[in-house]
N, C-alpha and C positions, 0 to 999 in steps of 0.2 A: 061096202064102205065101212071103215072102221071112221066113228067120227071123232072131232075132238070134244074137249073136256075143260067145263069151267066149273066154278060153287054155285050152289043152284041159290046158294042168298051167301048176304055177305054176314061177318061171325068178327068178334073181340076177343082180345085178352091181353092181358098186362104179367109184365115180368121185369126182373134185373138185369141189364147190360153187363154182361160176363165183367169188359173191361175198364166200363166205366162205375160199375156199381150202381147206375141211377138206373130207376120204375122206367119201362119203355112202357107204352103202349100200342097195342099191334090191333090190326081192321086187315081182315083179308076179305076182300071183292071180289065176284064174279065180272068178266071183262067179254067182248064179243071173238070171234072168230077171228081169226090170225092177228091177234094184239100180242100172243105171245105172255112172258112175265113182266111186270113191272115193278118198282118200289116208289113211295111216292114219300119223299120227307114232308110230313104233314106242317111243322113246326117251320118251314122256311120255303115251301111249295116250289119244291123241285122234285121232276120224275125222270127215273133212272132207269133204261132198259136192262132189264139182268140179260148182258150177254158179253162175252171175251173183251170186246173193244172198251169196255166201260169198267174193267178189272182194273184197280188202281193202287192195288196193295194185297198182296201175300204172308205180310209176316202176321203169325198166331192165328190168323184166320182168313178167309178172304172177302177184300171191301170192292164194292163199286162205285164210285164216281162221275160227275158230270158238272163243269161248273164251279169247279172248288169246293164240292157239295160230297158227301158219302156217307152210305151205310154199308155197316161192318159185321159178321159174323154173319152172313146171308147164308152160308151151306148147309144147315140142318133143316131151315126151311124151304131151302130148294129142293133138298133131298126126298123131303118129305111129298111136296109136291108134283116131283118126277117120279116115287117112288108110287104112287097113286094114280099116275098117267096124266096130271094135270096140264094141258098145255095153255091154257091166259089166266091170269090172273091179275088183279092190283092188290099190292101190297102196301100199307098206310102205318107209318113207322112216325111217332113223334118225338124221335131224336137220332141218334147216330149210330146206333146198332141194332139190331133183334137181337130182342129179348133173350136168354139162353136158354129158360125154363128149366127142364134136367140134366141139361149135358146131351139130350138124345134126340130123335127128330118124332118121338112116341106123342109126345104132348101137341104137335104141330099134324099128325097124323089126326087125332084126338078132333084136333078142332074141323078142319077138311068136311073128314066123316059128320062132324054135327052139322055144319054147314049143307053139307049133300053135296051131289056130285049130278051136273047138269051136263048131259050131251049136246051139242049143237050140231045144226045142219050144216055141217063142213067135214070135208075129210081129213085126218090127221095127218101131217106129212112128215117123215122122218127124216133125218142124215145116213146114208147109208155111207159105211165104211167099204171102198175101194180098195186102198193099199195099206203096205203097214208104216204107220210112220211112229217114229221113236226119238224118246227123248234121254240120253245120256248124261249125266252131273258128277264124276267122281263114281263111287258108290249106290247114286242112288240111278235108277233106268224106270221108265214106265213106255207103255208102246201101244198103239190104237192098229187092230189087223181088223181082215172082213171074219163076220162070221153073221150066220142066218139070223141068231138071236141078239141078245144084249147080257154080256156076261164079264164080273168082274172077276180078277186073280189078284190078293195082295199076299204079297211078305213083309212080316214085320219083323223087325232085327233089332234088339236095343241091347247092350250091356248090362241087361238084368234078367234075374234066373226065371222071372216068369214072363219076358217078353221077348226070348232068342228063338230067331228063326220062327217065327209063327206064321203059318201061312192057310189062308180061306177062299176057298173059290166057290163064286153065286151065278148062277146061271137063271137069270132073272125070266126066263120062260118056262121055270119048273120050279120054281120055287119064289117063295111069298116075302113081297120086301117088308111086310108088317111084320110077320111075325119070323124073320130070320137077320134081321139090320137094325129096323126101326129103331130098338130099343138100345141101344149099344151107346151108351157116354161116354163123351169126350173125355181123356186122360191127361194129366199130366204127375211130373215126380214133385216131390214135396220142396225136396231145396230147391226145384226150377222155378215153384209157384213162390214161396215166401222172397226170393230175389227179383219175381214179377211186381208183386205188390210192394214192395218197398220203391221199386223206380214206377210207380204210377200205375199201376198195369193190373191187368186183372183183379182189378178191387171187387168185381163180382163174383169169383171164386169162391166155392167152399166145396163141402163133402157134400153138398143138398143136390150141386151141379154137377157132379166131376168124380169121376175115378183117380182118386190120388196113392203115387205108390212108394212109401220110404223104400228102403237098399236091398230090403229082402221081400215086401210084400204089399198088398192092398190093405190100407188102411181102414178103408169106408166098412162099419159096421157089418152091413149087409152084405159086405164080398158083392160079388158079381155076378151078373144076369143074365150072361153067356161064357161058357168055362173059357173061349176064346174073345171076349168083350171088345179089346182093348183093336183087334185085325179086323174085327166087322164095322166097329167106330170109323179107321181109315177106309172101310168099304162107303159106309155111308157120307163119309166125307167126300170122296171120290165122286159120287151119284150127283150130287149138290154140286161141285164143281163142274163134272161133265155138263151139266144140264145147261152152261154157260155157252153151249154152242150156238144155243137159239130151236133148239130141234133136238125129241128123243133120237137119239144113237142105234142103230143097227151094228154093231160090230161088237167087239171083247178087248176090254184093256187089260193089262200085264203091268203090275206095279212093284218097285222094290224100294222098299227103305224112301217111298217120294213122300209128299204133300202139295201142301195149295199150289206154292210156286212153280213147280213140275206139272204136277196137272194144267194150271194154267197154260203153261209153254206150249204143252202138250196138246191141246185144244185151240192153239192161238196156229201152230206150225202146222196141224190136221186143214183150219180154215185157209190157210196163204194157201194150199197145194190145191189147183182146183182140180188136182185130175186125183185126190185122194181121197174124195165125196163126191157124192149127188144126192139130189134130194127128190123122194117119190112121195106118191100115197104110201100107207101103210096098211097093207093088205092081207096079215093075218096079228093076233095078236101076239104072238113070238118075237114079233119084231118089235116089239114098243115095251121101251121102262116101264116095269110094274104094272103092266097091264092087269096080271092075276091078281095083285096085292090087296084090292082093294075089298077082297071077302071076308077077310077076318076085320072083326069092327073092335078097336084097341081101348083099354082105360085109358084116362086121364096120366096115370103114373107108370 
């Protein structure tokens, strides 16, 4: 029996709200056996299942809702927790987003790892992928088939000379989501960011969080942290979003030119089909998000 996986204690930290610019502060809890994820708005005490049905918005990031209630930018710390095999947790948000920290899911890995990592007497149960079900938009296609393990494919395509055609495939039973996702920051271009923050929006933005890229290049100091950064960031977004089914994924997604909304669709259309899943134990760790990941133990930054 592969069992499942909580924080073996609960852990803080504080940070900026990407798009509100205000101090969040974050509490991740250990939860019992099939609780699953949670979020809990501290500030107005309402809890929010992170899962499809509670998806209430897509644009820039993707928010959860219940109530009239939501927190916003949930994917890097989803990511991070599927990416480490975490299946319950409660998450303790005192206002309307997580935190951003670096643009990456590194710092939220960071925290996990300090917290520790408690098996419970239960067995893990996965989604196993059945058939292939696909989503089409225009240009952009993403698509969920069976395969033994859990494996992502993106292509990334922008109208700039260092973001055409980029494409990364992670075969997440052979290879380590700390030390080949985790760290990869959220990107955006400069004039998309400066026309963000004048209409209210990503006031928490800077070079501290964010890979940003004028016409011909990356601006930030430092360059970047993976020669392909900017395709494993959409990986890692991807992980964060999948993880909204409710259950680590057994199958391989195929993505091109998508994001939150697509993924979303894509995970919302996989649940309607019931003969496009099933749900078993999880019986080797091949089968389960980031099962290996959790061997390398990451800095802070």
């Amino acid at each position: 029996m592969i069992p499942q996986r909580t924080l073996d204690h609960s852990i803080k930290c504080s940070g900026i709200g990407l798009h509100s610019g205000k101090k969040i502060q974050l509490f991740l809890h250990p939860a019992a056996a099939n609780e699953g994820i949670t979020f809990v708005r501290s500030d107005v005490g309402v809890t929010i299942p992170a899962n499809a049905k509670h998806v209430c918005d897509t644009r820039l990031c993707t928010t959860l809702g219940k109530d009239g209630i939501t927190v916003s930018t949930v994917e890097h710390l989803l990511s991070a927790l599927a990416g480490l095999g975490i299946d319950n947790a409660r998450i303790e948000v005192d206002g309307p987003e997580v935190p951003v920290m670096d643009g990456s899911a590194a710092p939220f890995v960071f925290l996990i790892q300090c917290a520790g990592i408690r098996e419970l007497n239960c067995a893990k149960k996965i989604l196993r992928v059945l058939k292939r079900v696909e989503i089409v938009d225009g240009d952009k296609r993403c698509a969920l088939y069976p395969s033994a393990g859990f494996k992502i494919s993106y292509l990334l395509d922008y109208n700039h000379p260092l973001l055409k055609e980029r494409r990364v495939s992670i075969d997440f039973s052979r290879q380590a989501y700390t030390r080949e996702i985790s760290r990869a920051r959220t990107f955006g271009f400069l004039h998309e960011i400066e026309q963000l923050q004048k209409a209210g929006l990503a006031l928490g933005g800077s070079l501290e969080n964010a890979i940003v890229l004028d016409k011909y290049r990356v601006i930030n100091e430092g360059g970047l942290r993976y020669e392909d950064e900017c395709v494993r960031h959409k990986i890692l977004d991807t992980l964060g979003d999948l993880s909204l089914a409710g259950l680590p994924i057994a199958g391989a997604f195929e993505g091109e030119r998508t994001g939150h909304k697509t993924n979303h669709q894509l995970v919302s259309a996989l649940l309607a089909d019931a003969e496009a899943w099933c749900i078993e134990e999880a019986s080797l760790p091949t089968h389960v998000n980031g099962q290996i990941a959790g061997d390398e133990v990451l800095s802070p930054a």
